[in-house]
C-alpha positions in Angstrom: -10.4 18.6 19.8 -10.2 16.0 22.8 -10.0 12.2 21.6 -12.5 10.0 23.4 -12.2 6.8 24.9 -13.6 5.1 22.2 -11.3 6.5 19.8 -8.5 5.9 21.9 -9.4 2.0 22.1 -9.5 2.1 18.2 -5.7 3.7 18.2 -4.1 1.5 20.7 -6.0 -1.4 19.1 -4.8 -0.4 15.8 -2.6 -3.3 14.4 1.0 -1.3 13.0 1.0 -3.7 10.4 -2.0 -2.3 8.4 -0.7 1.3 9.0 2.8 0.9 8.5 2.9 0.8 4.3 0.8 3.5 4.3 3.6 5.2 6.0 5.7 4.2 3.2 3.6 4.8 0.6 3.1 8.3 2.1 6.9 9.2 2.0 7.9 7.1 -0.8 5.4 9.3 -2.9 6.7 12.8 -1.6 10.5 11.3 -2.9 11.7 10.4 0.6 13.0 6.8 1.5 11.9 3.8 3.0 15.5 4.2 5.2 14.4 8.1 5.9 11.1 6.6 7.6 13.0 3.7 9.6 15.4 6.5 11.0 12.4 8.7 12.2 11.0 5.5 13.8 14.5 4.6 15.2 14.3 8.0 16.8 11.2 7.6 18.2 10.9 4.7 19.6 14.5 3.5 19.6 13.5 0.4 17.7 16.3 -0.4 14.8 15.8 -2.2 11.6 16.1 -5.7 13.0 13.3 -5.1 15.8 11.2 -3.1 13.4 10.7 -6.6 11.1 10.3 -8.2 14.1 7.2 -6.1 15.6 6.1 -5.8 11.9 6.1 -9.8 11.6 4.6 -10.3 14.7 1.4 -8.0 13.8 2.0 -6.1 17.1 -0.6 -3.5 18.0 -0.2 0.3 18.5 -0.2 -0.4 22.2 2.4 -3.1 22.2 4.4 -1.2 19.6 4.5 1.8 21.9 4.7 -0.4 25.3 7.8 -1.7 23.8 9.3 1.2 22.5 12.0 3.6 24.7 10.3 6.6 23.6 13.2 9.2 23.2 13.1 11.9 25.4 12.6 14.6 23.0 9.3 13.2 22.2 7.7 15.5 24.0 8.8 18.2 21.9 6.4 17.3 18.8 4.0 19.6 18.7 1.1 20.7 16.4 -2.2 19.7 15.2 -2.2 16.0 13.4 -5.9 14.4 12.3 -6.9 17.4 13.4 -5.8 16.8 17.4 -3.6 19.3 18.8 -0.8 16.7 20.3 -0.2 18.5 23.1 -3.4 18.0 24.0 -4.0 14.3 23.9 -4.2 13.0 27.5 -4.1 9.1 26.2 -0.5 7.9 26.1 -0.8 5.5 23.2 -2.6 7.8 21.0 0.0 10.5 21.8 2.8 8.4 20.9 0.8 7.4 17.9 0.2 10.7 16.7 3.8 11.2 17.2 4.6 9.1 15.0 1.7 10.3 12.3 3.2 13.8 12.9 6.9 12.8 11.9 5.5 10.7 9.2 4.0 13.9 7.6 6.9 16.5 8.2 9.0 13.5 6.0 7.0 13.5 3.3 6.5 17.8 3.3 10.1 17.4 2.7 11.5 18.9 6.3 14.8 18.4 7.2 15.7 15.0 8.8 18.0 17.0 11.4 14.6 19.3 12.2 12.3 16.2 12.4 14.8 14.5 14.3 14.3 17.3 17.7 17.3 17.5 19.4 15.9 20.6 22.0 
C-alpha cells in the first residue's frame, strides 16, 4: 500500500509527545521496559536518555524528531509490513523513519531479542 501525501503530512506533523506513552504502554504491557524502549530509540536515532526528555519536553514533532536524529546506518535494514505499509516501500523519509520506529516498537513488545531488534547486518 503507498502512503499519500496527505497521510504523510499527518505523520511528520505528528507531535512524539502524544505517541510516545503509547509506546510505553505498548511494551510495558508485553513485560518489556521502559529502558528496553529508550535503548531501541537510542539505536535508532542515536538520541540518549538526556536528549530524549529534552525532545519529549519540547513537544517536538515527528519531523523534527527525525531531522534531529543520526539515523543509524542499519536503519535501512528494517523491513516488513507495519500499519499495514510495507516499509521498504515508503518513498516519504519521515514516515519511513516513523515506521521504523513503530516497527521496532512492535518486535519489543512480541518479545524479540534486543540483539535481533538492534540490526547489526
Amino acid at each position: 500500500m503507498k502512503t499519500t501525501p496527505e497521510h504523510d503530512k499527518r505523520i511528520a506533523k505528528l507531535i512524539f509527545t502524544s505517541v510516545y506513552p503509547h509506546y510505553v504502554n505498548k511494551v510495558e504491557s508485553k513485560g518489556r521496559t521502559k529502558d528496553e524502549l529508550h535503548q531501541v530509540i537510542k539505536w535508532l536515532t542515536g538520541f540518549d536518555e538526556k536528549k530524549l526528555h529534552k525532545l519529549i519536553d519540547e513537544k517536538v514533532t515527528f519531523e523534527t524528531f527525525f531531522k534531529r536524529a543520526k539515523l543509524n546506518p542499519n536503519a535501512h535494514l528494517i523491513t516488513g509490513v507495519i500499519c499495514g505499509y510495507r516499509i521498504e516501500e515508503i518513498d516519504n523519509p519521515i514516515t519511513k523513519q516513523a515506521r521504523y520506529l513503530d516497527k521496532l516498537v512492535d518486535e519489543l513488545a512480541k518479545g524479540r531479542k534486543i540483539e535481533k531488534i538492534l540490526r547489526t547486518a
